[in-house]
C-alpha positions in Angstrom: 27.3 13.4 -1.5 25.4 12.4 -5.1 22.2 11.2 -4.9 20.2 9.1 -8.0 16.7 7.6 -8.1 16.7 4.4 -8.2 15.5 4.8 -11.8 18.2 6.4 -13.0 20.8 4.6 -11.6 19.2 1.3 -12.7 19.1 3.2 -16.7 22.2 4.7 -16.6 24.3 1.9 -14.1 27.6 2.5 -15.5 27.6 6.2 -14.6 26.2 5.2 -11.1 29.2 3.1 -10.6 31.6 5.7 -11.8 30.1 8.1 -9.2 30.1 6.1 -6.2 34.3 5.1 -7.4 34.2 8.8 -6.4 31.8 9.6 -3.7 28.9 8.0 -1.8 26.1 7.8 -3.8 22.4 7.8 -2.3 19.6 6.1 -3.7 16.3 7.4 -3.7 12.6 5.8 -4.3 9.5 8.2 -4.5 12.4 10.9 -3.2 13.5 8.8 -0.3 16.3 7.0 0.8 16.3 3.9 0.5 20.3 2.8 -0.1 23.7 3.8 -0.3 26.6 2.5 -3.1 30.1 3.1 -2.0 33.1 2.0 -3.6 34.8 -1.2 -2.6 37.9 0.8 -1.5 35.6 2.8 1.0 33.8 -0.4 2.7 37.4 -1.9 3.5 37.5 1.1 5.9 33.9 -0.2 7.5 32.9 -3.6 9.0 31.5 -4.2 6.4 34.1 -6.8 5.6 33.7 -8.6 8.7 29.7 -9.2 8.0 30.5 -10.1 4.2 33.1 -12.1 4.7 32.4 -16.0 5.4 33.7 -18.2 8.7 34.2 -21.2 9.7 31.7 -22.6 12.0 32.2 -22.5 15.1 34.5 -19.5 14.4 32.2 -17.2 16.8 31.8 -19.3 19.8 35.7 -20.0 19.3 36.7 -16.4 20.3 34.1 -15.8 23.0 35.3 -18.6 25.0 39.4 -17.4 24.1 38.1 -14.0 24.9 36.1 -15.0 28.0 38.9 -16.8 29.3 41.2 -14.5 29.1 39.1 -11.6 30.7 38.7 -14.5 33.5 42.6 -14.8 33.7 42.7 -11.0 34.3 40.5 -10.6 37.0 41.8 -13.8 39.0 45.1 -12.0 38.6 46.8 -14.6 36.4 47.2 -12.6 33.7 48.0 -9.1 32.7 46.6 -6.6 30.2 49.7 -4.9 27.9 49.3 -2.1 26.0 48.8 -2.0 22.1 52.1 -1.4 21.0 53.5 -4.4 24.0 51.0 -6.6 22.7 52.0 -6.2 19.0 55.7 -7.2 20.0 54.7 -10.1 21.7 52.6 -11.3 19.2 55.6 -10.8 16.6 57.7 -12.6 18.7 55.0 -15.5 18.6 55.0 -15.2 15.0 58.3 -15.4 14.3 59.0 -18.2 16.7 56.4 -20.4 14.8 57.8 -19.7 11.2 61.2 -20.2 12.8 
């Protein structure tokens, strides 16, 4: 991993972008760290997305209540958990229905 004072990633920014394209590139102030610069490419593998990334209000108290719900479902026995590759069928099969 590269590291770059702040100072010279400030004078010489192009270069600092070009490295953290690469690599992770700390940032250091009075030989600490005090930041990281990653490449766009690498934060879509974080979730970093989800906290950049703006929602409609209400969005969050949406899907705790569907979530809640549904746990509540579970444990009354109404409802069943499916396995990941179940639940993506089912879900294409929702999907498909609605564009249908």
């Amino acid at each position: 991993m590269k590291v770059m004072s702040a100072r010279d990633a400030k004078n010489h920014f192009g270069e600092f972008l070009d490295a953290a394209r690469r690599e992770p590139v700390v940032v250091t102030k009075n030989d600490r760290p005090v930041g990281i610069m990653i490449s766009i490419e690498d934060a879509a593998d974080t979730l970093l997305p989800e906290f950049l990334l703006d929602k409609d209000p209400g969005y969050d108290g949406w899907l705790f209540g569907k979530v809640s719900a549904t746990l509540a479902r579970v444990d009354a026995k109404e409802a069943r958990l499916h396995d990941h590759d179940e639940a993506m069928a089912r879900l294409r099969e929702r999907r498909a229905g609605k564009t249908a």
